[in-house]
N, C-alpha and C positions, 0 to 999 in steps of 0.2 A: 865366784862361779856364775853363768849365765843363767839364768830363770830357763826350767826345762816347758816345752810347747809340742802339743801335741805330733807337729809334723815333724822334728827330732827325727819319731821313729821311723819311718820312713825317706828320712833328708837321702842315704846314701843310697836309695833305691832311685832316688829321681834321678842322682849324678849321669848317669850312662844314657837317661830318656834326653838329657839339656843335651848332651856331650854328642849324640848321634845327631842330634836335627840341626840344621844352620847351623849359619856361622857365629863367632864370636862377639860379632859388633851387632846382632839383631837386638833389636827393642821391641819388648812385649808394654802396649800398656794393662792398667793396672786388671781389667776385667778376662783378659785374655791371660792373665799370669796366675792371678785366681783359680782360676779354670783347670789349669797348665799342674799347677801346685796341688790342686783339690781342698781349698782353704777359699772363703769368702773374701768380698771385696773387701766388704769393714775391715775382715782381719789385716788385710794387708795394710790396708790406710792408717790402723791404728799401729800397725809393728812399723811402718814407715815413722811415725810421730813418736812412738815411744823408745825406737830404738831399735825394736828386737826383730823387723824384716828386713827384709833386701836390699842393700845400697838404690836408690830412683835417681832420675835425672830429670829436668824440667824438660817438657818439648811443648811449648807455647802455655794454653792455662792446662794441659794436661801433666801426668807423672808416667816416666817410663822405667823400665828397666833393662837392663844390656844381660844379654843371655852369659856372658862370661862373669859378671857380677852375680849373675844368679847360682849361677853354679859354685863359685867361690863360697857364698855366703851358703847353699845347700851342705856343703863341705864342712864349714864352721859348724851347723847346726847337727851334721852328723858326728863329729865331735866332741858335743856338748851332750851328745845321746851315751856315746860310749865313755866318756868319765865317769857320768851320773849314773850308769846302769854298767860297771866292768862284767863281764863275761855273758850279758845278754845279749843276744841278736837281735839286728835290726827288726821292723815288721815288714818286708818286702810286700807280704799279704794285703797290706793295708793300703796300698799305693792303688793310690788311680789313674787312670790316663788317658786322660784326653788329649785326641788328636785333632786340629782345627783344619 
């Protein structure tokens, strides 16, 4: 089973915030998705290195992410919420959103 994180609870609240804005081929890089997710840079840079964030993609010396990967993997993560927790609701409350 996947190591549970605290955005889990909130992962299928985001699905519908990715799903509405752009298209599927945008790339956020990593400060902009941060932001986007409501989770720090580090965090991401570490769950990029150890496994547990978002598929990235190289675009020159930076790291990006593709909004359809993103949501894939928000999916996964929401997931891993409801195995580890059956019959608890999401936190939709806890979601944040920023808009750029």
């Amino acid at each position: 089973m996947s190591t549970f994180h605290l955005i889990d609870l909130r992962a299928s609240s985001l699905v519908p915030v990715f799903e509405s804005e752009g298209k599927p081929s945008d790339v956020f890089l990593t400060p902009a998705l941060a932001a986007r997710l409501g989770v720090s840079r580090q965090w991401l840079e570490m769950g990029r290195c150890k496994g547990y964030g978002p598929p990235s993609i190289k675009i020159g010396s930076c790291k990006g992410y593709r909004r359809d990967a993103v949501i894939a993997w928000l999916r996964e993560r929401a997931s891993v919420w409801a195995v580890s927790h059956p019959g608890e609701p999401s936190r939709p409350e806890c979601v944040t959103v920023i808009r750029a």
